[in-house]
Each structure stands twice: as C-alpha cells, then as structure tokens.
N, C-alpha and C positions, 0 to 999 in steps of 0.2 A: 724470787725462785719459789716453787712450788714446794710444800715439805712432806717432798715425798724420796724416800732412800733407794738408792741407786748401788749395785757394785760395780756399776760404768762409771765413766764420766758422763754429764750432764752439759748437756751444748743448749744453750741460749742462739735460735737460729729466727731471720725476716724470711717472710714468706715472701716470694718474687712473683710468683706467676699461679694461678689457680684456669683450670679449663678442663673443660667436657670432654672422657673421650669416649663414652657411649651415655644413653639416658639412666643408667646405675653407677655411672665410674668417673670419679673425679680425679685429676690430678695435681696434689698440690707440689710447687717448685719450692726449694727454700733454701738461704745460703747462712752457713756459723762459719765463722774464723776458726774455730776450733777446731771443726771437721776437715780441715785442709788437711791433703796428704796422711791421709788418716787409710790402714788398709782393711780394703773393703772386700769380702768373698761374695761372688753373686746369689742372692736370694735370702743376702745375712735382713735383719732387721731394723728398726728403731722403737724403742718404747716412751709413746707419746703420752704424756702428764696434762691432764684433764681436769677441771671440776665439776663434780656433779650438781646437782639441783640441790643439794643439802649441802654444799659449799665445799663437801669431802675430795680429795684427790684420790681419783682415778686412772688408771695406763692403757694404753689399749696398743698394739702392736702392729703394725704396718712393716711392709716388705718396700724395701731399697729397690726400688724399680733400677734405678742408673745415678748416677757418682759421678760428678767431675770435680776428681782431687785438686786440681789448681787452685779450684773457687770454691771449694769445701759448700758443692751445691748438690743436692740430694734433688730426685723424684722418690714422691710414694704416693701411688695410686690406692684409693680408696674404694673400694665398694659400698656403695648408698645403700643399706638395707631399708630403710625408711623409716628404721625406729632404731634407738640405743644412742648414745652417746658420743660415739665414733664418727658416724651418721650425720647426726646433728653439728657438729665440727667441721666436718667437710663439705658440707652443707652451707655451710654461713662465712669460713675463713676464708680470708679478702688479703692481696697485696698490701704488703706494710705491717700486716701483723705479725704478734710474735710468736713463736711455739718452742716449745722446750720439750726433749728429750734424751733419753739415752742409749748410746749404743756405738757402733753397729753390736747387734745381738747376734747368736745362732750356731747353731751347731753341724748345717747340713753344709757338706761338703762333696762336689762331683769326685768322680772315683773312675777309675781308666776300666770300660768295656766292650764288649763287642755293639751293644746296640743299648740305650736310655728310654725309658718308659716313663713317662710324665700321668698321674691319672689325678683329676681334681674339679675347681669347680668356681664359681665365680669369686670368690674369695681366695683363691689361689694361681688367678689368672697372672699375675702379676708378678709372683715368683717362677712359675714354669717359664714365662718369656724371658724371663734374666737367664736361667739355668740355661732355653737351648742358644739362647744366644750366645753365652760363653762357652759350649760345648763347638758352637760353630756348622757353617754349609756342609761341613763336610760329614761329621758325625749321623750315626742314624739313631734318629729322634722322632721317638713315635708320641703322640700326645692325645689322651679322651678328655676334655674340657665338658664338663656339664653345667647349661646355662640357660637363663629365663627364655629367651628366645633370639633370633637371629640378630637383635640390635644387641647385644652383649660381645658380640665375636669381634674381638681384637688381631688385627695382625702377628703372625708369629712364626719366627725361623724355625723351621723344623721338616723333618724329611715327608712326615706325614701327622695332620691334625686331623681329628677328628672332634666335631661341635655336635652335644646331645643335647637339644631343646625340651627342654622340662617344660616350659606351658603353663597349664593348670595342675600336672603331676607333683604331689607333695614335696617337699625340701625335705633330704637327710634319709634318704632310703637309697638303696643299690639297685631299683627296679631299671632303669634304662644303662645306668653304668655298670653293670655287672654283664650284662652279656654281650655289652658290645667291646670290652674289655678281652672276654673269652674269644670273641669272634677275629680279634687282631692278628692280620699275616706277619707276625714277628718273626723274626729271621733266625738264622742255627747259630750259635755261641749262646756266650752267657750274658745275660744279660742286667742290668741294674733298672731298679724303680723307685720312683719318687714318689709317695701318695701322700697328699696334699687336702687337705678339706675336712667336710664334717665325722666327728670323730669316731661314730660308732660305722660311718661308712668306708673310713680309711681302715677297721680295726677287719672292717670283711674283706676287703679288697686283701688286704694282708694276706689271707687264708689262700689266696687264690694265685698266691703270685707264683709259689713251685711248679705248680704243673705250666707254669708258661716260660719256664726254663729261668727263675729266677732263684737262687739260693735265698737262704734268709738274713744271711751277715751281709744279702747285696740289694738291701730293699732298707727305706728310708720313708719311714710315715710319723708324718706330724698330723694331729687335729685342729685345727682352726678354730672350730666352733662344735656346740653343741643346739641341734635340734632339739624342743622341748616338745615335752612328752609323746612321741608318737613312736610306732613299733619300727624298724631298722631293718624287715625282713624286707 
C-alpha cells in the first residue's frame, strides 16, 4: 500500500477492462471486494494514489463514471491531456493491474428543480453524463460541453446538449462558453447549475448565472483544473 493518508477508506482494486472511447478519453473498469455495496451519489469520486518520477506519492481524482454495487466494479473515465501524471497512467494501465484508491469522494448533490444546467468541459464530461443520467428522460437538462473538436463528443442523456469546439482557441478562457451559455433558451422556473471545469472559468460562469434565472444557494461549481499562465477574459 502506498503511504499516502486517507480520511476514506483505501480499496486495493484489479483493473478488468481498459478501452478507447474517443482519441483523449479512456476508460478504465476496475473491481475491489471492498467496494461492494458501498453507497455511491452520481458524480461522487475516487482519489487515485500515484508515484511520481521521484518515487513521491501522488492523488489525482477521477469521477465514478458508473458503479455496479454487486461486483463492487467502478468506471472512471480519464481524459488524456498528453502530459502529467494522471495521463501517463491511463495511458499505460493494462488489465490485471492493480490500483488503489480512496473513496467514493464529493460533495455535489442533485437537488429538485424546475429545469438543470450542466456547463463544463472535457475534463468534466464524465460527471455531467452520470448527473443527467440520474436526473433522467424526463427532467430538462440542458448541457454546454466545451471540447477539442467533434471526436471528443460523447453520447449523453439530456433534453438538450450543446458541443463548443475549441480547435486551436486557447484552454481556460470563457470566449466561446460564455456567450453561448448567455444565448440558451432556458425555460421559466427556477432553475439549478452545475459548473464543472477549469477554475477561473467556472469562477465567471458563476457571475452569470442570476440573470439566467438561477439563485446562488442553487448553483454548484467545482474547479477541476487550473490553466497556467494565461488571462481568463
């Protein structure tokens, strides 16, 4: 076991199955005895224990894509950024191997409203598809996913998605998600948001959410990640 401290418990799990499901997204399967029947909130997490290149232990946090309590068997979809840690791990882990972590993690919990607003980004693709999945056909769930380009787009239950292709336009700015956000035919009630992604872009998205008829004790932003060095306007 890795000597790295937990206030979880620590699941020693075999990875079963690893597969492609776009050219940035991998999905590794993995099953722990421990984890059986263990209760899981959609979009909760796991904190996966790492060694770095200096031997150090490291965590790095992936989202519980899906759960089957019987066989205490987890998905967590990875996004390949092409460099870090995380990356290189999912990158290389192969069936039979073993991975340790802890959890489930997290604090986001769905909450009863008139209409769900999902706004994030490929590192958050993963959580929005559990959230509208457990929200269901029926709910209206609107979703701005911003992603490298059309081989990124994942399947996803929801009344309406919309996919912004960033390209060659930088990572960690609001320029394509900010006004297509503004542009959404959201519907009259109140409604709740999830903002999901890079952190000074979820912290604007915030600003933005009353005038689309969203309170602020009904908006839920986590950061994922931070872009390095560049301006957020």
């Amino acid at each position: 076991m890795l000597p790295l401290r937990s206030k979880r418990a620590v699941h020693t799990a075999t990875v079963t199955a690893v597969w492609e499901l776009t050219p940035r997204m991998v999905r590794v399967t993995a099953t722990a005895e421990t984890f059986i029947g263990l209760e899981v909130r959609p979009a909760q997490d796991i904190e996966l224990f790492l060694l770095n290149a200096s031997g150090l232990p490291v965590k790095r946090r992936y989202t519980i894509r899906s759960y089957r309590p019987g066989q205490g068997e987890i998905d967590v979809d990875v996004f390949l950024h092409r460099h870090g840690l995380g990356s290189a791990w999912a990158s290389t882990v192969q069936p039979g191997d073993t991975m340790e972590f802890a959890g489930p993690r997290g604090k986001l919990e769905l909450r009863p409203a008139d209409w769900h607003l999902f706004v994030g980004d490929e590192a958050s693709v993963p959580a929005i598809s559990a959230l509208t999945e457990a929200l269901g056909e029926q709910a209206a769930t609107f979703v701005v996913a911003e992603v490298t380009d059309a081989a990124d787009e994942l399947p996803m239950q929801a009344h309406s998605v919309r996919w912004l292709h960033r390209r060659d336009h930088p990572t960690g700015t609001t320029a394509l998600v900010e006004p297509a956000v503004q542009d959404l035919p959201l519907p009259p009630g109140t409604g709740h948001a999830y903002l999901l992604g890079e952190s000074r872009v979820v912290s604007r998205l915030r600003t933005l959410m009353p005038a689309l008829g969203v309170p602020h004790n009904n908006i839920f932003a986590k950061g994922y990640w931070n872009a390095p060095g560049r301006d957020r306007s």
